[in-house]
N, C-alpha and C positions, 0 to 999 in steps of 0.2 A: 975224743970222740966216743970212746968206749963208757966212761962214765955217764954220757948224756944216751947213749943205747939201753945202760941198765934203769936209768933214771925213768926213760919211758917204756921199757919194761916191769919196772916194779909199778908203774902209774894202772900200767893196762890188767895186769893183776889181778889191782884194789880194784876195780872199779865196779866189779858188783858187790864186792862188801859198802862202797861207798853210796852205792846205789840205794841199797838195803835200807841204809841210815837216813837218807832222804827220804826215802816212802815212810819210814816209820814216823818222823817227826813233823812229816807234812800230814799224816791222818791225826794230828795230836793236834795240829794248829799252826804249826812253825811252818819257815818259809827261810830260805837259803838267805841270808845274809852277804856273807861274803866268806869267804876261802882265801889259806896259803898252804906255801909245804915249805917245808925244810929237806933238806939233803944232809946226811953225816953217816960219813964212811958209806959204806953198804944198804944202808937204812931210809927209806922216805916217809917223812911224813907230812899226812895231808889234814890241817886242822879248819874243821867245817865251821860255821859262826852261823849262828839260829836266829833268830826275832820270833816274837809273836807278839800280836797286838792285844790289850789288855781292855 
């Protein structure tokens, strides 16, 4: 239980740096694709995936 408290701890964190990243890349053209995260040890990571149409 404790793992999954820090888990959505370090989620709620990121989320305006995660935020950031989306505005930045949606004024460029891009558009959220799809997302995951990884967990290891102490550590989350959350890897965004972009598109833009050509």
């Amino acid at each position: 239980m404790n793992a999954k408290r820090n888990a959505e701890n370090l989620a709620s964190r990121s989320k305006d740096e995660i935020q950031t990243k989306l505005e930045h890349y949606a004024a460029q053209g891009y558009r959220l694709a799809s997302t995951t995260s990884t967990m290891s040890d102490s550590a989350l990571y959350v890897h965004l995936f972009f598109e833009k149409d050509q």
